[in-house]
C-alpha positions in Angstrom: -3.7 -7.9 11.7 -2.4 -5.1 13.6 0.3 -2.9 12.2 0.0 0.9 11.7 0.3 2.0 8.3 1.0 5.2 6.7 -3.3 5.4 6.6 -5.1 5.0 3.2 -7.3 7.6 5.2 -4.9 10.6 4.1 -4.9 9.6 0.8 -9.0 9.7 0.7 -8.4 12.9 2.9 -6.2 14.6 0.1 -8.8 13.0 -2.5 -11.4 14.0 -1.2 -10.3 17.7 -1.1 -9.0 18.2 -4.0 -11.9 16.1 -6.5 -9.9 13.9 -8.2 -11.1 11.8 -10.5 -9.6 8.3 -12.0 -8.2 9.0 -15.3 -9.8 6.5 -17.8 -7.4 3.6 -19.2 -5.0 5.0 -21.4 -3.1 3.0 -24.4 0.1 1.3 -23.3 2.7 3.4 -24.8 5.6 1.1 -27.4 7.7 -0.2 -24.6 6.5 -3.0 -23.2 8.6 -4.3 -20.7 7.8 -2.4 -17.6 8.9 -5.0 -14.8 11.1 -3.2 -11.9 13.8 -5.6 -10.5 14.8 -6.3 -7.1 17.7 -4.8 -7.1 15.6 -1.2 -8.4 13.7 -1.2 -5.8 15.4 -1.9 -3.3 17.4 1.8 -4.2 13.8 3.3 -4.5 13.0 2.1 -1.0 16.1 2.9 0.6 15.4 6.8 -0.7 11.6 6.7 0.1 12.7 6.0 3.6 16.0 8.5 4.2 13.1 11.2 2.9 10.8 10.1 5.5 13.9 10.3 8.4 15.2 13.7 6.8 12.1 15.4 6.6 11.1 14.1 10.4 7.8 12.5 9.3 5.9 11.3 12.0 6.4 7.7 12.9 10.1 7.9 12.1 11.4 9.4 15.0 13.3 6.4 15.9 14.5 5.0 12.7 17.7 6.4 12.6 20.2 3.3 12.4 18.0 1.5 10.3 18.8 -0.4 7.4 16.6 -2.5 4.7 17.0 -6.2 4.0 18.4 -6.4 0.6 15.9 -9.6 -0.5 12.9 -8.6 -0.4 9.5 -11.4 -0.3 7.5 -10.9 -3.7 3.9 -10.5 -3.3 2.2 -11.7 -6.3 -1.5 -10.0 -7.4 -4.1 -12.4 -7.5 -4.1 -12.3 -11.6 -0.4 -14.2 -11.2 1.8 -11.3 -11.7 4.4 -9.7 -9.3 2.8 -7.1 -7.7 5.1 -5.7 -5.1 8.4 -5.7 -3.6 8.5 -6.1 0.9 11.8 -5.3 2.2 12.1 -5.4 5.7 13.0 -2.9 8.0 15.8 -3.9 10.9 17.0 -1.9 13.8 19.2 -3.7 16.5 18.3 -7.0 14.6 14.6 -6.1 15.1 11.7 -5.4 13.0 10.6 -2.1 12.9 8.6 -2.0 9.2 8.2 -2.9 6.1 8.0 -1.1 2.7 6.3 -2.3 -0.3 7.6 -0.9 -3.5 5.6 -1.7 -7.1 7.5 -4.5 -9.6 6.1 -2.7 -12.2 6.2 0.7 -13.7 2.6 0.8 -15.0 1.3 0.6 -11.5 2.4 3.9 -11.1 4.5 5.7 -8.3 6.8 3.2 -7.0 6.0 4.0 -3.5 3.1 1.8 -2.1 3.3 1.8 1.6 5.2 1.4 4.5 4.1 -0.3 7.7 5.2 0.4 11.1 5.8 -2.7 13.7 4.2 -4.9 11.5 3.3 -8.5 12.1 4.5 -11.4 11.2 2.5 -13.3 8.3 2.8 -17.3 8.4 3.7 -17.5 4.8 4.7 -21.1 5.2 2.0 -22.4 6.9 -0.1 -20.8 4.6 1.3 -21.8 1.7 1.2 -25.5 3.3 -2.3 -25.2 3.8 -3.3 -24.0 0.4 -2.0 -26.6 -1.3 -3.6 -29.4 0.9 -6.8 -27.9 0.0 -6.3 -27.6 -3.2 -5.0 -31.4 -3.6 -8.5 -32.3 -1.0 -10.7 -30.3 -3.0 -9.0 -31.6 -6.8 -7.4 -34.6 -6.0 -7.5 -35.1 -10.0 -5.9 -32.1 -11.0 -2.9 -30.3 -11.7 -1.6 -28.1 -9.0 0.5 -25.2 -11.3 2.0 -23.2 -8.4 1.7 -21.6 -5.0 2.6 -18.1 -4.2 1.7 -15.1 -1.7 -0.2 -12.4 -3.0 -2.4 -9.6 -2.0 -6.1 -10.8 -2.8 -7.5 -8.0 -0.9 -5.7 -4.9 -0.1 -4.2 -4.9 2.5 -4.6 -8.8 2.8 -2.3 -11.1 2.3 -2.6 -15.1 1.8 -1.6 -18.2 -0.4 -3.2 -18.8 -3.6 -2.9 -22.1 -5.0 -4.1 -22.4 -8.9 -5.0 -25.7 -10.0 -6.0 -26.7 -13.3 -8.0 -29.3 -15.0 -6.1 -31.5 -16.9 -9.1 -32.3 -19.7 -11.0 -28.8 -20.1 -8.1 -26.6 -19.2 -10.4 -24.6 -16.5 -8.3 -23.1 -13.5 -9.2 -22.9 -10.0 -7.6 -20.7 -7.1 -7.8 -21.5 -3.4 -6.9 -18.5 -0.9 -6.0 -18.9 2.6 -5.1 -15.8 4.8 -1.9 -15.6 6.0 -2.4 -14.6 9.4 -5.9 -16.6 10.3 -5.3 -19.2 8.2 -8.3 -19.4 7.2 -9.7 -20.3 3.7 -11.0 -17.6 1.6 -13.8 -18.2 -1.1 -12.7 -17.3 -4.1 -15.4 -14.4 -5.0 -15.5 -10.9 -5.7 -15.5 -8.2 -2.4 -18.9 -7.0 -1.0 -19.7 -5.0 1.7 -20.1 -8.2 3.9 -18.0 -10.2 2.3 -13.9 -9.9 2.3 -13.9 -12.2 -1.0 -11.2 -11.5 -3.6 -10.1 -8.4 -5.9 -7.1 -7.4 -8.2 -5.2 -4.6 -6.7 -3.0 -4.8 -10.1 -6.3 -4.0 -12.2 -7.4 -0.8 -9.8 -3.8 0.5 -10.2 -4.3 0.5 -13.6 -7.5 2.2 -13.8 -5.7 5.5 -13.5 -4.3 4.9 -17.1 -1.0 3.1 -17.9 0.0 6.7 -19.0 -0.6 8.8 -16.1 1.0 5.6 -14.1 4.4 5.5 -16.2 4.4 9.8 -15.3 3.9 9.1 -11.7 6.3 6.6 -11.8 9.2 8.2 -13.5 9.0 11.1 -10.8 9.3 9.0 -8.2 12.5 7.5 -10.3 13.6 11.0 -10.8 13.8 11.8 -6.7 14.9 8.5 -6.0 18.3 9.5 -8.8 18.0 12.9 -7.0 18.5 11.3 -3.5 21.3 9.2 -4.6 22.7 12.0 -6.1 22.7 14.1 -3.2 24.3 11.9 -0.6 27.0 11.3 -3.5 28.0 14.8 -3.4 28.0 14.6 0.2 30.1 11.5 0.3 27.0 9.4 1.9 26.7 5.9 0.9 22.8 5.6 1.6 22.7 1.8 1.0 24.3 1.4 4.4 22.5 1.7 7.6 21.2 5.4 8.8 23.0 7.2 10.8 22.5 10.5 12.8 25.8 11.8 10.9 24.1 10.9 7.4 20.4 12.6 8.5 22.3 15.6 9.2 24.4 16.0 6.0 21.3 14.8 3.8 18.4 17.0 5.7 19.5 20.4 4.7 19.8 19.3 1.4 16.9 20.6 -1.5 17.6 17.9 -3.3 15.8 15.3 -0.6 12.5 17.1 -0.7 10.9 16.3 -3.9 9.1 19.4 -6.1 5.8 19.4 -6.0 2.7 21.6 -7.8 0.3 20.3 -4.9 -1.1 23.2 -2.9 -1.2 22.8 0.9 -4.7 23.3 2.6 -5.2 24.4 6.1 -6.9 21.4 7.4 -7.4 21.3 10.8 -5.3 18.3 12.4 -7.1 15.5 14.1 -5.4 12.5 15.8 -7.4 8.8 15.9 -9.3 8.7 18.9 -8.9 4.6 18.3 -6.3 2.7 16.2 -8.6 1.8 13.6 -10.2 5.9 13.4 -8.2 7.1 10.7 -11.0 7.6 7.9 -12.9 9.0 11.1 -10.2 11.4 11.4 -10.1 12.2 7.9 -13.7 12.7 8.0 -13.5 14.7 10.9 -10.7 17.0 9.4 -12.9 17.8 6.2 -16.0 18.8 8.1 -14.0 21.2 10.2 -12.1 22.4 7.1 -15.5 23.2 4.9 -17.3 24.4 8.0 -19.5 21.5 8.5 -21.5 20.1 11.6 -18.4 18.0 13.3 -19.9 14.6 14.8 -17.3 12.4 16.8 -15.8 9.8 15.5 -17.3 7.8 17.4 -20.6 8.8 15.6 -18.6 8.5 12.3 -18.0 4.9 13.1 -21.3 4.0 14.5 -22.9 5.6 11.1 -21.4 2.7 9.2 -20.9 -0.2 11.7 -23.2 -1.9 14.4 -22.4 -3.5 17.7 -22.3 -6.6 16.3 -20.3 -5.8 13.5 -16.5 -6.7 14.1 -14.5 -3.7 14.7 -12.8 -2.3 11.4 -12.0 0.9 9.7 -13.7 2.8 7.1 -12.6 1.6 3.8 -12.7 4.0 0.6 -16.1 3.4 -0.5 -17.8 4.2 2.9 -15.7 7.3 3.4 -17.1 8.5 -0.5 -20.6 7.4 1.0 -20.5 9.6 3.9 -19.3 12.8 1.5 -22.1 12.2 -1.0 -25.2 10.9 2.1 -23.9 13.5 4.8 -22.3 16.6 2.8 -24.0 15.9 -0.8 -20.1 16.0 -2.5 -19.3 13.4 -5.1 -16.2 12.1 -3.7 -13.4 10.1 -5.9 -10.7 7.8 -4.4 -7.1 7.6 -6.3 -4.3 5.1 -5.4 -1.7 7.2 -6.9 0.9 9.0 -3.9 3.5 10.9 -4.2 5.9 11.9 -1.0 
């Protein structure tokens, strides 16, 4: 799978830094209808990405002329319920990225990610494949439905959920959607890819502190809207140079903020996949510790005949607590 992303590395980074710690589950608060429609989101990413052009982040140098597919593909968590909203980036009828925004408002900020260059899943043929498992494996039972979810961030597959027609017990089958490979329904270990809710970690934080974090994200999205209004921009259509100028001056497209801005030393990725080696890197220079390489970083965690892959959140907490003695805490919750 090889598409850069926006890393999960920063986030640990910023995490990491700071010591934040997951807020225990809160009570769901009267409302209780939280779904985001399509139509929501697609105004949420259409602002996430004009603040991205306007504020020249890196990696959107050439996204001017862009626009956003108005249908988005629904990815579906592996407990059945919408997870996330793709819309699809196009430039000169080509793909340039994607960006996933939440279906529901307890999930927190509505932002998840956007990917750059991203390729192509074979939704079809996994879905295909999924279900002739399924009717190989329980050729006496009931398939209830096929769909694509996320059944291990950042992986994406067909689940097929079958269920016994005389003791009522369901079964899912997985198959990845760029291998095509089946996936064995059981939970994530460090050698193992197996299967976890990404909907059930979001809400970790608290539905609470989720529904906070996603009504500012709401609020800039409004105030993004509302900007280009005055300004006679209609930011549903594709961007242009002339609309990046009128909107980048303006206070209203960079969202307020309480967060305090460290001076971290700056580190590229020495390889595609380095970018909780970078992160790692950036700390120790930032606190004054020894600075290995990444390459040592990487070799601390994987061996030669380990298949290349980047640190994931756990390892990165590991090398804070093993190396520097730190508890570290990861968060999923981002704001621009």
């Amino acid at each position: 799978m090889k598409h850069n992303k926006i890393g999960i590395g920063i986030l640990v980074l910023a995490t990491l830094l700071v010591g934040m710690a997951l807020m225990p589950a809160a009570s769901a608060q009267k409302e209780d209808n939280y779904s985001v429609t399509a139509e929501e989101a697609f105004k949420h990413a259409n602002a996430n990405m004009i603040s991205f052009i306007a504020a020249d982040a890196p990696g959107f140098e050439n996204w001017t002329e862009a626009s956003i597919d108005t249908k988005p593909v629904e990815l579906y968590d592996i407990n059945g319920q919408i997870l996330f909203y793709q819309f699809s980036v196009y430039k000169n009828n080509d793909l340039i990225g994607t960006i996933d925004i939440y279906a529901n408002k307890t999930l927190g900020n509505s932002f998840n990610d956007i990917a750059f260059d991203p390729e192509p899943y074979k939704a079809a043929e996994a879905m295909k494949k999924s279900k002739e498992i399924a009717k190989n494996e329980y050729p006496d039972r009931e398939i209830k439905s096929t769909k694509m979810v996320i059944y291990s961030y950042p992986s994406i597959g067909a689940m097929t959920l079958v269920k016994d027609k005389i003791t009522g017990v369901e079964y899912r089958i997985f198959v990845d959607a760029y291998t095509l490979e089946e996936v064995q329904d059981k939970p994530a270990t460090e050698t193992e890819i197996g299967v976890w809710s990404m909907y059930e970690m979001k809400l970790e934080n608290g539905v609470e502190e989720n529904l906070k974090e996603w009504e500012k994200s709401d609020q800039l999205t409004k105030s993004i809207e509302q900007a280009a209004a005055n300004k006679g921009v209609n930011i549903n259509a594709a961007v242009t140079e002339e609309t990046i100028k009128k909107l980048s001056g303006d206070v209203a497209i960079t969202p307020k903020s309480t967060s305090v801005t460290l001076g971290v030393p700056r580190r590229g990725q020495e390889e595609d996949i380095y970018c909780g080696e970078a992160s790692i890197q950036m700390i120790s220079l930032y606190y004054g510790y020894p600075t290995p390489s990444q390459t040592y970083i990487y070799d601390y965690f994987f061996g030669p005949d380990d298949d290349p892959a980047g640190l994931n959140p756990s390892e990165m907490i590991e090398w804070a607590e093993d190396i520097w003695g730190k508890t570290g805490t990861y968060t999923s919750v981002l704001t621009i």
